[in-house]
C-alpha positions in Angstrom: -160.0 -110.4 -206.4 -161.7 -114.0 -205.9 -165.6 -112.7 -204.5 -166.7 -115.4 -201.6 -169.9 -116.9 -202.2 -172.8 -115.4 -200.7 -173.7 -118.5 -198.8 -170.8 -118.8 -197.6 -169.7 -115.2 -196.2 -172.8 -115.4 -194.2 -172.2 -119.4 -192.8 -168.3 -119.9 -193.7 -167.6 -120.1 -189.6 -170.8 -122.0 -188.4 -170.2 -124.5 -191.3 -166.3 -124.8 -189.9 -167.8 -125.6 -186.5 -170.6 -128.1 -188.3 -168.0 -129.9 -190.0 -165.2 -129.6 -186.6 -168.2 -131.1 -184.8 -169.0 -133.9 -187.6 -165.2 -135.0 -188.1 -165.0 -135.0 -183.8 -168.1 -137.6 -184.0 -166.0 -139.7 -187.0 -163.1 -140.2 -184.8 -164.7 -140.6 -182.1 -166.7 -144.1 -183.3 -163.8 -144.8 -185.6 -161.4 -145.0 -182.2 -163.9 -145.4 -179.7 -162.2 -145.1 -176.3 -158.8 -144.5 -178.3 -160.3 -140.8 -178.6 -159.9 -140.2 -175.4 -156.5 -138.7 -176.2 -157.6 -135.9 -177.8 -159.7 -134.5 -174.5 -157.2 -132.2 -173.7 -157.9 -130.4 -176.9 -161.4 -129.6 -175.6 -161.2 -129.3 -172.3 -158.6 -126.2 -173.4 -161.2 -124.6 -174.9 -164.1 -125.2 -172.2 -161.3 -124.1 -169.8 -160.9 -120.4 -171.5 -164.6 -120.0 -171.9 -165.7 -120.9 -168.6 -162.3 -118.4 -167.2 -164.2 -115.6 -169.0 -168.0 -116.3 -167.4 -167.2 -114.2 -164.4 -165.5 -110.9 -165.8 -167.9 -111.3 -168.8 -170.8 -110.9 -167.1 -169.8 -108.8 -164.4 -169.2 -105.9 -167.2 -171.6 -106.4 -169.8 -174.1 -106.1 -166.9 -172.8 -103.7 -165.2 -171.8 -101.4 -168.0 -175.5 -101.8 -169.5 -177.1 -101.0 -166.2 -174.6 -97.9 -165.3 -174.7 -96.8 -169.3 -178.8 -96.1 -168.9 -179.9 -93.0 -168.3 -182.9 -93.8 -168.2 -183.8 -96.7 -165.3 -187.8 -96.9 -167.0 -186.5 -98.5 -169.7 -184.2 -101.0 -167.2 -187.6 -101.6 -165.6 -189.2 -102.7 -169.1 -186.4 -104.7 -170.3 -186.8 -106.7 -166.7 -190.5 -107.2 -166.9 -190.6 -108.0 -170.9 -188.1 -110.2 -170.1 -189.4 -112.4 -167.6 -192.9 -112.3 -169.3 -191.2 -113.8 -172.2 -189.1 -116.2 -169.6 -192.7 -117.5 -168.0 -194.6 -117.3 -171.5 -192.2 -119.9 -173.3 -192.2 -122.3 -170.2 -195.4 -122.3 -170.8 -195.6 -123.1 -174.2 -192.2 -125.5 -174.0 -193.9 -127.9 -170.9 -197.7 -127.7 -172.6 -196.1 -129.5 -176.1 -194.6 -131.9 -174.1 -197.6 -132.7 -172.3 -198.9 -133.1 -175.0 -196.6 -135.2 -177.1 -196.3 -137.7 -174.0 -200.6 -138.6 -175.0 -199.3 -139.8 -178.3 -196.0 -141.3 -176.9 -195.8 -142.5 -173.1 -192.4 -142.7 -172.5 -192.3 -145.3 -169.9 -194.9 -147.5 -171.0 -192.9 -150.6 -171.6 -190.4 -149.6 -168.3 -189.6 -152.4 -165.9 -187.2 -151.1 -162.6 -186.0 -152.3 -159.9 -186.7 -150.0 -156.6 -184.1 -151.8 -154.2 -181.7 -149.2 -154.1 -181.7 -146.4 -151.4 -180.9 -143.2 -152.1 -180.1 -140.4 -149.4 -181.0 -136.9 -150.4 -180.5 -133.6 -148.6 -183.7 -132.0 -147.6 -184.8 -129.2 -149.4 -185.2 -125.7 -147.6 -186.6 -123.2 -149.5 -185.3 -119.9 -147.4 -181.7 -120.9 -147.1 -181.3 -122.3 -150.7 -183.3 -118.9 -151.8 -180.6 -116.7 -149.6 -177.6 -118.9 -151.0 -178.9 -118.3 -154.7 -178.9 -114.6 -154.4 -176.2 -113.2 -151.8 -173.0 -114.4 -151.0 -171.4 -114.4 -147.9 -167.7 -113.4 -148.8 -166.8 -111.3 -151.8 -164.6 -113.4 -153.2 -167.3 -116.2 -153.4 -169.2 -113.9 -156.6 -165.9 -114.2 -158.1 -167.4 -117.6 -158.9 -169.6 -119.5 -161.5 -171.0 -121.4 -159.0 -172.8 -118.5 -157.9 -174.0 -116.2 -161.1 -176.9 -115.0 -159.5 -175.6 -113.6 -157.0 -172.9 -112.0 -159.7 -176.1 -110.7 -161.9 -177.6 -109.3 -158.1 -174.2 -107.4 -157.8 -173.4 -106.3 -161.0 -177.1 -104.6 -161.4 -176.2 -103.0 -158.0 -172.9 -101.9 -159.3 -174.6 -100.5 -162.0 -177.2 -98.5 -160.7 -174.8 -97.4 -158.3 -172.7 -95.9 -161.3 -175.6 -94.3 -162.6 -177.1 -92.7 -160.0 -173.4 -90.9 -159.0 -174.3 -88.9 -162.4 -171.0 -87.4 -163.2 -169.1 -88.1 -161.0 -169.6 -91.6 -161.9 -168.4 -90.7 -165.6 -164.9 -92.0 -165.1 -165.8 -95.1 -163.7 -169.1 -96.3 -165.8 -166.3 -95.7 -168.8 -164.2 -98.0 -167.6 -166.5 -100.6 -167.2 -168.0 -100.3 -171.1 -164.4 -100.5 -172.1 -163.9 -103.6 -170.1 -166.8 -105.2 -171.5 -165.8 -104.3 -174.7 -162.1 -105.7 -174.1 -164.2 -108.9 -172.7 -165.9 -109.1 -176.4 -162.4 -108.7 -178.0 -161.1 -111.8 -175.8 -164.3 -114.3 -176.5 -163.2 -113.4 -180.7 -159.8 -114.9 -180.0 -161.2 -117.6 -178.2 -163.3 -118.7 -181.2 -160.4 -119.0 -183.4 -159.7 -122.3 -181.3 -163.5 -123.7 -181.5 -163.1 -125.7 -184.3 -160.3 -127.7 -183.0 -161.7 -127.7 -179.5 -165.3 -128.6 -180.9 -163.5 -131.5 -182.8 -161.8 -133.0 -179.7 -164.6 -132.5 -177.5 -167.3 -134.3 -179.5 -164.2 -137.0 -180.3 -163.8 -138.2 -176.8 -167.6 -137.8 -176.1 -168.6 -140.1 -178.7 -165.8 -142.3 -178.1 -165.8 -143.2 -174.7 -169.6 -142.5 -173.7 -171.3 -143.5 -177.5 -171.8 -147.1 -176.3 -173.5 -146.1 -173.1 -176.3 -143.7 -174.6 -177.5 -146.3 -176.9 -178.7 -148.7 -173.8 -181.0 -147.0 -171.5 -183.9 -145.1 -171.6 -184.2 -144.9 -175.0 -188.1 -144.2 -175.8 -187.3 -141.5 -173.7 -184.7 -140.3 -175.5 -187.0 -140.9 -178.5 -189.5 -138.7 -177.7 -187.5 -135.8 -176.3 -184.8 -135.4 -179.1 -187.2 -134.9 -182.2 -189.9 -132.3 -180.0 -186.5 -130.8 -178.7 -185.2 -130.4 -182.6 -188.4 -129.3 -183.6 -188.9 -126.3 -181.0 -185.0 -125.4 -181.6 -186.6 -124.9 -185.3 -189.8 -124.0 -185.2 -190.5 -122.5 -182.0 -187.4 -120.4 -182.5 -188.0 -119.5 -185.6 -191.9 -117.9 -184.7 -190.1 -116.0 -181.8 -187.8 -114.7 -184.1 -190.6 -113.8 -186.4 -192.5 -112.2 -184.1 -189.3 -110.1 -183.2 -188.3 -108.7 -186.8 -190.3 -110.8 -189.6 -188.5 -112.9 -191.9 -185.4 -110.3 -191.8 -185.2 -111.6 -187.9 -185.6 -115.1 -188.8 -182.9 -114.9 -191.3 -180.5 -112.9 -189.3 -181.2 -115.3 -186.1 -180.4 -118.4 -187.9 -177.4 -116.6 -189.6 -175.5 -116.2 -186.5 -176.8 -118.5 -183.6 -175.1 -121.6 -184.9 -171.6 -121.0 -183.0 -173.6 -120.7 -179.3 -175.6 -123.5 -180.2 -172.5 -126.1 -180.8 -170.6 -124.4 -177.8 -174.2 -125.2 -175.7 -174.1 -128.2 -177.1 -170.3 -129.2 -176.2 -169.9 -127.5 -173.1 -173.5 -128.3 -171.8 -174.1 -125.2 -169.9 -176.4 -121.9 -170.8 -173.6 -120.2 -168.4 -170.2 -121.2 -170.3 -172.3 -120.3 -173.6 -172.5 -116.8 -172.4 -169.7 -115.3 -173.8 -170.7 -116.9 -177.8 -174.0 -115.8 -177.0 -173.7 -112.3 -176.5 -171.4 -112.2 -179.3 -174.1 -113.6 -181.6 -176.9 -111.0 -180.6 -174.3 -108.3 -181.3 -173.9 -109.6 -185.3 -177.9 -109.6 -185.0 -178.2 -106.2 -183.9 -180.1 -106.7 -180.3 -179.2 -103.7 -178.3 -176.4 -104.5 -176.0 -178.4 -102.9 -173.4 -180.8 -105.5 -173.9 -178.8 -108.7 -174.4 -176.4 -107.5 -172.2 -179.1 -107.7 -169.2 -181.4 -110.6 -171.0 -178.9 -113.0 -171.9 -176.7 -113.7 -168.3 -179.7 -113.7 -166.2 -181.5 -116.0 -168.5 -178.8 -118.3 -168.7 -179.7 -118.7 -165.0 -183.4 -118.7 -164.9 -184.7 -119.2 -168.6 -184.9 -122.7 -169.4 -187.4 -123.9 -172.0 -185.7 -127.0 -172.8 -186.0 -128.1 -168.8 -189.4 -127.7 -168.7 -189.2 -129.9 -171.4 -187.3 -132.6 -169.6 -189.5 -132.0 -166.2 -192.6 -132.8 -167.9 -191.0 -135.7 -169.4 -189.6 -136.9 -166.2 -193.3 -136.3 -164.5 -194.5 -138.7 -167.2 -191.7 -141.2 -167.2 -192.6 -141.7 -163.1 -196.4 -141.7 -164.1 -195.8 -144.9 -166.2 -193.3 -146.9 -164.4 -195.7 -146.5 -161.3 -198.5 -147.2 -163.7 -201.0 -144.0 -163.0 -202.8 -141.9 -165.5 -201.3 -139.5 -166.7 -204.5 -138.0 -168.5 -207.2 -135.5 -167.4 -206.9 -131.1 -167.5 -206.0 -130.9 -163.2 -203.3 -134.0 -164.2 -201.6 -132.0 -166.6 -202.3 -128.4 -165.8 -200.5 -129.6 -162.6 -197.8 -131.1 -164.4 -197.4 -127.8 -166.4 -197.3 -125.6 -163.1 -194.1 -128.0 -161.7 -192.4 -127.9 -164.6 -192.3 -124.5 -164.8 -190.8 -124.3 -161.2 -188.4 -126.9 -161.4 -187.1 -125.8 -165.3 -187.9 -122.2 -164.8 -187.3 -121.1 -161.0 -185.6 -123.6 -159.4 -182.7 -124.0 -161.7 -181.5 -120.6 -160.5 -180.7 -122.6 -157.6 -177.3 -123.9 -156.5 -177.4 -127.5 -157.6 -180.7 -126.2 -159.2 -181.2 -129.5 -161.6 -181.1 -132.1 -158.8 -183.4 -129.7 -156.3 -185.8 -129.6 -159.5 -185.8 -133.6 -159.7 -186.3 -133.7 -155.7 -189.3 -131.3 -156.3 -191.0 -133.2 -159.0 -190.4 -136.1 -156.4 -191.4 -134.8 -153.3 -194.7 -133.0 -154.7 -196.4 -136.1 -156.2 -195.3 -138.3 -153.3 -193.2 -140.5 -155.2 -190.5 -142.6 -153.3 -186.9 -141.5 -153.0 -185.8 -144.7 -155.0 -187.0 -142.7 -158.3 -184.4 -140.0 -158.1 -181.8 -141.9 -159.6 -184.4 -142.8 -162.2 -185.6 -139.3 -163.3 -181.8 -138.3 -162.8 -180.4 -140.7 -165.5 -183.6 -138.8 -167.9 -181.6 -135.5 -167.7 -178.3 -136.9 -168.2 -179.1 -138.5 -171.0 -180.8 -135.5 -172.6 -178.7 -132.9 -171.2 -177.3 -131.8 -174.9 -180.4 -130.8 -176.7 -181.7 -129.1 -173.4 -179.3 -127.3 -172.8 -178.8 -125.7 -176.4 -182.6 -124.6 -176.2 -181.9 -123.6 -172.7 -178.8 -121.1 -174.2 -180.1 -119.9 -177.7 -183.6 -119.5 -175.7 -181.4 -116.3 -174.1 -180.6 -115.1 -177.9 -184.5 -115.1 -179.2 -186.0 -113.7 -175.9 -183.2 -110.5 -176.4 -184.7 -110.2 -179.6 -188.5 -110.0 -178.6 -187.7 -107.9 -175.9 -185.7 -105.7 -178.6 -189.1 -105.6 -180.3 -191.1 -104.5 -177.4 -188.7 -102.3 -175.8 -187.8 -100.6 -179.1 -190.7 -100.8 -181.6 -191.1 -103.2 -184.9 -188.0 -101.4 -186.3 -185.8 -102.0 -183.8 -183.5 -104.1 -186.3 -182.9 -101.0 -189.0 -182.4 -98.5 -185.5 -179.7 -100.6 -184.3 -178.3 -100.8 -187.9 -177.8 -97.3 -188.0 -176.6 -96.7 -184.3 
């Protein structure tokens, strides 16, 4: 019998999708806009991951909620959780500010402010009522509207739990739905190499050109502090969760979400990896099950990132001082909001830049501005946004269930 390397049993997959990803970037600046023929490829797999957002989360909330019998504990997973949520803003926009002293990123920026722009106002009480209800039934059925889903399933779930027993039959069905959901998102990955490949192929070849123009000391600044939280900061939370066994297990796993968050470019369509990768970690799916979706809504370190970044960038092309603790503890406070809160928000990223906006007074003609900033680092955001979801579960794992949460979870 030939014995697999070590090494390799435990990273044969993410080093397939490393390599799919590598050989997607080769063709894509060997053939340039040529590589365009291959988007089918990826779209087909961005197509069955984002088909299986909806049912996914439904259940594995849902199922989690209804399969507690205990709601204390639901209550503790919810405030760990969004301590952890509001803690790692904080940490995520304070590097950032402080990063920007060494490196302004718009210190050498000249722009041109001819152009209008017309933006919807913002109204916090309808945009607040959108983001957690829906009018129609059929409208949760929707990605578009995941809090609203998360709101629903967590009522759906606490509905099954309180009926007791006679709620057996149908809280069963709904853990063996989520598991059948698990099942499908396996089957799915077979295809991620291939899909990976094509995607990154037709990225790099018909956008390569463009990202190599504009905005690049932004882009300078925010790619290596993004890399370095993705590895550092992650790599501390995960500490703090289970030691170096945590830190080992984490990075052993989370390399499939973080290439899906990285091609698909949403913490929502990376869901379904996600949750697969706390589950070969050992987080309690009660935990990640609940964590994980409503994170992927309203955890978003590597925003805060980007809205400190695009408070800076408007600082210097409008040449003010961006310096002094009420300048930046300011800055911290909106960045939070915008990356944090607002992005639960339909259309959540372009509110966010219309806050930044519309707090410091800035004109309208900067939208487009700040706008082109989160385009153009959109990738590494959103893969701390996702994998963010992954290291929280696993704190909260550590609070919820004690320093040996790891070895309980082994042996359930």
């Amino acid at each position: 019998m030939i014995k697999i390397p070590g090494l390799l049993k435990s990273y044969g997959f993410s080093l397939l999708l490393i390599t799919s990803v590598i050989l997607g970037c080769v063709l894509g600046i060997v053939f340039k806009k040529d590589a365009a023929v291959l988007k089918p490829f990826g779209d087909a797999f961005l197509n069955l991951l984002f088909t299986t957002i909806v049912p996914l989360v439904f259940f594995s909330i849902s199922s989690a909620v209804a399969g507690m019998s205990n709601l204390k504990r639901l209550g503790k997973i919810l405030s760990s959780m969004l301590a952890f949520f509001i803690l790692t803003g904080l940490i995520a926009s304070a590097i950032m500010v402080i990063a920007i002293q060494f490196y302004p990123p718009a210190a050498t920026l000249a722009v041109d402010l001819s152009a209008k722009v017309q933006i919807d106002q913002f109204k916090t009480s309808e945009q607040i009522v959108k983001a957690f209800t829906a009018s129609d039934f059929m409208e949760i059925l929707s990605k578009r509207n995941m809090l609203a889903l998360i709101v629903f399933a967590i009522l759906v779930g606490l509905a099954t739990s309180s009926c007791g027993e006679k709620g057996r039959a149908f809280s069963d069905f709904l853990s063996s739905a989520n598991e059948v959901m698990m099942k499908v998102i396996s089957y799915i990955m077979y295809y991620a190499p291939v899909g990976l490949c094509a995607y990154f192929a037709n990225f790099i070849g018909v956008y390569g050109s463009d990202l190599m123009g504009s905005y690049f000391r932004a882009m300078l600044l925010y790619y290596p502090i993004a890399i370095l939280y993705f590895f550092i900061g992650f790599s501390a939370y995960a500490y703090i969760a289970a030691k170096k066994r945590g830190v080992q297990t984490f990075w052993r796993n989370i390399i499939p979400p973080s290439l899906t968050a990285l091609a698909t470019g949403s913490s929502v369509a990376t869901i379904p990896v996600n949750l697969e990768a706390a589950n070969k970690i050992g987080i309690p799916r009660d935990i990640s099950e609940v964590v994980i979706p409503i994170g992927a809504t309203i955890h978003m370190d590597g925003s805060c990132l980007g809205a400190v970044l695009k408070i800076a960038f408007l600082f210097g092309m409008f040449h003010l001082d961006f310096t002094g603790p009420a300048t930046m503890l300011t800055a911290v406070g909106i960045a939070i909001l915008a990356g944090t809160v607002i992005t639960g928000i339909p259309s959540g990223g372009v509110i966010g830049d219309i806050l930044i906006i519309s707090l410091y007074g800035f004109p309208l003609e900067a939208f487009p501005l700040i706008s082109m900033i989160g385009a153009l680092i959109d990738p590494p955001a959103t893969m701390i946004n996702a994998i963010g979801d992954n290291v929280a579960s696993m704190v909260v794992a550590r609070v919820i269930n004690g320093k040996d949460w790891m070895s309980d979870g082994e042996q359930a």
